[in-house]
N, C-alpha and C positions, 0 to 999 in steps of 0.2 A: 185249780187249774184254770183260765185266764185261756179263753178263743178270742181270737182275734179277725174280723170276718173278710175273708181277701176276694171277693167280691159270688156274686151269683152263690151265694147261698154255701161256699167254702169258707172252710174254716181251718187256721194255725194256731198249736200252740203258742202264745207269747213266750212265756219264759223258755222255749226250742229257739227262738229266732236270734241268727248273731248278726244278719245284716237284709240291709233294703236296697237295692241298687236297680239303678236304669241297666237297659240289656243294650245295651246301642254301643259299648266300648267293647272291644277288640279279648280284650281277659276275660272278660263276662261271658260274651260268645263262646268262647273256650272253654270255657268253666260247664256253660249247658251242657255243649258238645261231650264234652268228657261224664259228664253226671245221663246224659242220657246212653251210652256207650256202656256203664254202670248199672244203670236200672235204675240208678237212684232219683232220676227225673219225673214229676208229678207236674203234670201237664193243666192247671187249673182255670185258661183261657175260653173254655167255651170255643173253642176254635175261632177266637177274636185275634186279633193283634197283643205281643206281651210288652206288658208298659214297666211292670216289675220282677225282679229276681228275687225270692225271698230265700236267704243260705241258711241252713238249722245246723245244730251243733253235731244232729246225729251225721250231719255228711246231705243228705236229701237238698236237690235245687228247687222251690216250688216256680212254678211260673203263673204271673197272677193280670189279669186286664186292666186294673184297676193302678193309676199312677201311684209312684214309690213315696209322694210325700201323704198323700192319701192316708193308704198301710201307714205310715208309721205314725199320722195325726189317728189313727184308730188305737193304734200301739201306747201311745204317750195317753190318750184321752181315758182309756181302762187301766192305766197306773195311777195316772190324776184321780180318778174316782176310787179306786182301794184304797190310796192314802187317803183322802178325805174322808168316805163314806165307813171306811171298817168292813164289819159284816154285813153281807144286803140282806139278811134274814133268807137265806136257799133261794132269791127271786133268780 
């Protein structure tokens, strides 16, 4: 299993994650709104400003400070390295 660190010391499954979106469009808002109404909203801002939306497959919204291209150069960067490296030996 593959963490991915969405900033201040949080952490996402990678292979949970279906998308990285800015929160600043009108559907996105809605989407919070509805996931926190749900419960299903995980508030991972540090009480900062949310710069990202991260959706998981199980339904959960995370909200994250740290910018969406960010997350997902964290995201691509620990796929790059499994394919390349293989096993890291349990490091």
């Amino acid at each position: 299993m593959r963490l991915i660190n969405i900033g201040y010391g949080n952490m996402v499954s990678a292979g949970r994650v279906i998308a990285i979106v800015s929160p600043d469009s009108a559907p996105i808002k809605r989407i919070v709104a509805d996931s926190r109404d749900k419960c299903t909203l995980i508030d991972a801002t540090y009480g900062r400003r949310t710069r990202a939306v991260i959706i998981t497959d199980s339904g959960h919204v995370v909200l994250s400070a740290i910018q969406p291209e960010t997350v997902a150069g964290r995201l691509s960067a620990k796929g790059e390295g499994e394919k390349e490296g293989g096993d890291d030996g349990g490091r």
